[in-house]
C-alpha positions as a Markdown table, in Angstrom:
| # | Residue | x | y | z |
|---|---|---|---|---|
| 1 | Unk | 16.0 | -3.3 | 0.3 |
| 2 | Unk | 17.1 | -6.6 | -1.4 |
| 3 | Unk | 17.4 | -6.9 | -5.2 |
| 4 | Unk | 15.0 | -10.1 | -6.4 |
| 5 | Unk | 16.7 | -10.4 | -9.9 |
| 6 | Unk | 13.1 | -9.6 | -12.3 |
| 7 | Unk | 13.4 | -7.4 | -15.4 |
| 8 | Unk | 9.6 | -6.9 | -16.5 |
| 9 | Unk | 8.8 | -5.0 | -19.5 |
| 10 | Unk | 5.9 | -2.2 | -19.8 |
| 11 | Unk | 3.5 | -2.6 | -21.9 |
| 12 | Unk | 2.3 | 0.4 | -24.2 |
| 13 | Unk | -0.6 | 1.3 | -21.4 |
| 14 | Unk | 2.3 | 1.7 | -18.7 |
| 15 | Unk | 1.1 | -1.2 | -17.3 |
| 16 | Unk | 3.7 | -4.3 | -15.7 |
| 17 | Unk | 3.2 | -7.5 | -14.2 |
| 18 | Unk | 4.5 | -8.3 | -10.2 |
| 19 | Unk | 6.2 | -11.4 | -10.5 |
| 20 | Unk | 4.2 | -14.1 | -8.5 |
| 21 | Unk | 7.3 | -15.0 | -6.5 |
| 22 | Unk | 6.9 | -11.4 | -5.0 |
| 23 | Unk | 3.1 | -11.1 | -4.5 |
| 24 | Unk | 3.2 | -14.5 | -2.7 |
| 25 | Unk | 5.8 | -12.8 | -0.9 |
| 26 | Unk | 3.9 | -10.0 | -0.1 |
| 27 | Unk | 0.8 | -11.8 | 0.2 |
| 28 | Unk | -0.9 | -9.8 | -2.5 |
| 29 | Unk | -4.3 | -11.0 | -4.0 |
| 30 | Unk | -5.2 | -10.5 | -7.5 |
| 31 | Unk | -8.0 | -8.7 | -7.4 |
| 32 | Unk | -8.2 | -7.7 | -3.6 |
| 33 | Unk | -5.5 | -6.2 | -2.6 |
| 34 | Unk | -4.1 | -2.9 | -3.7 |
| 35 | Unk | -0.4 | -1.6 | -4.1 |
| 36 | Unk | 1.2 | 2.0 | -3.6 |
| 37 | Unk | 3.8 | 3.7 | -5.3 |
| 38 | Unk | 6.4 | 5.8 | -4.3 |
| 39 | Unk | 9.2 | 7.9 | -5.9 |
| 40 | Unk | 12.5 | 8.1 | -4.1 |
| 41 | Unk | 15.1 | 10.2 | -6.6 |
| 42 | Unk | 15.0 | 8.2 | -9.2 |
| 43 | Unk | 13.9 | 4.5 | -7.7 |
| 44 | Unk | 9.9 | 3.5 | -7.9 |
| 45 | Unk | 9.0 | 1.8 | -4.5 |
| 46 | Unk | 6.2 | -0.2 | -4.6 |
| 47 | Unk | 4.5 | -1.5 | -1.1 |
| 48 | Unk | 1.5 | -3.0 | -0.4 |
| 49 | Unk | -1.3 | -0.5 | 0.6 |
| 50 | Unk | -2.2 | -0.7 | 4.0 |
| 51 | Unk | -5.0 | 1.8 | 5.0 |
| 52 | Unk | -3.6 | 4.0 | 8.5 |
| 53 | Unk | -5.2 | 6.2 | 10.8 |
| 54 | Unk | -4.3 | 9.5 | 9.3 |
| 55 | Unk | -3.3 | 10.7 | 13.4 |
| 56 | Unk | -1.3 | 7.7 | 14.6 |
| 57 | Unk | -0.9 | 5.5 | 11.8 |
| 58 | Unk | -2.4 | 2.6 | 13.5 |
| 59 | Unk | -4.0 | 0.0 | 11.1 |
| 60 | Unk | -6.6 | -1.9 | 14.1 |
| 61 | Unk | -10.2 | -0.6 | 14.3 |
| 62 | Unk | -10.8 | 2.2 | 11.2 |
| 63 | Unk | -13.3 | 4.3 | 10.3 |
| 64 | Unk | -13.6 | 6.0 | 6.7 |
| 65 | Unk | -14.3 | 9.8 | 7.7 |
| 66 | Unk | -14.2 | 12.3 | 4.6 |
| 67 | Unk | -12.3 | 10.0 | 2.8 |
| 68 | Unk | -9.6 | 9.6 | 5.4 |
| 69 | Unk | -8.8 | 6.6 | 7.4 |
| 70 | Unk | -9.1 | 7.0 | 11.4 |
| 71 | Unk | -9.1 | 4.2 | 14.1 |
| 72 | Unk | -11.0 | 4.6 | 17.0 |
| 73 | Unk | -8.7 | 5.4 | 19.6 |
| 74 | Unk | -7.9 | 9.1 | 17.6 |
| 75 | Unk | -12.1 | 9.6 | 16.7 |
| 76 | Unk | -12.7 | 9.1 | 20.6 |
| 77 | Unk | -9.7 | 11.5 | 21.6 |
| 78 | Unk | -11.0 | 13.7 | 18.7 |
| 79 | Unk | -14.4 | 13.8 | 20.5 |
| 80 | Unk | -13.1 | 15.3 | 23.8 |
């Protein structure tokens, strides 16, 4: 993990701003692309959210099945 130097204030909704230097970095969209947060002790990870297969974690060729990402691969070995 490196340290990019950004203190960002919260606003009184708990929201705060990405710096643009790390959503270019990233390559997060306003407005299409989503982030996920994460709690390790007493650190806040933020990554960008990359949908998975739930089985293998692949992110190629997925289906939404109940709400839960699957590629294709795991839905034909699930069919067996």
């Amino acid at each position: 993990m490196r340290a990019v130097g950004c203190v960002r204030p919260i606003d009184k909704l708990g929201r705060l701003v990405l710096p643009a230097d790390i959503r270019k970095s990233l390559n997060i969209t306003n407005g299409e692309d989503s982030v996920e947060f994460f709690l390790d002790n007493d650190s806040i990870i933020i990554k960008k959210y990359r949908p998975a297969c739930i089985f293998c974690k692949s992110d190629e060729n997925l289906v939404e099945f109940k709400n839960q990402s699957v590629c294709l691969n795991c839905m034909e070995e699930l069919k067996k």
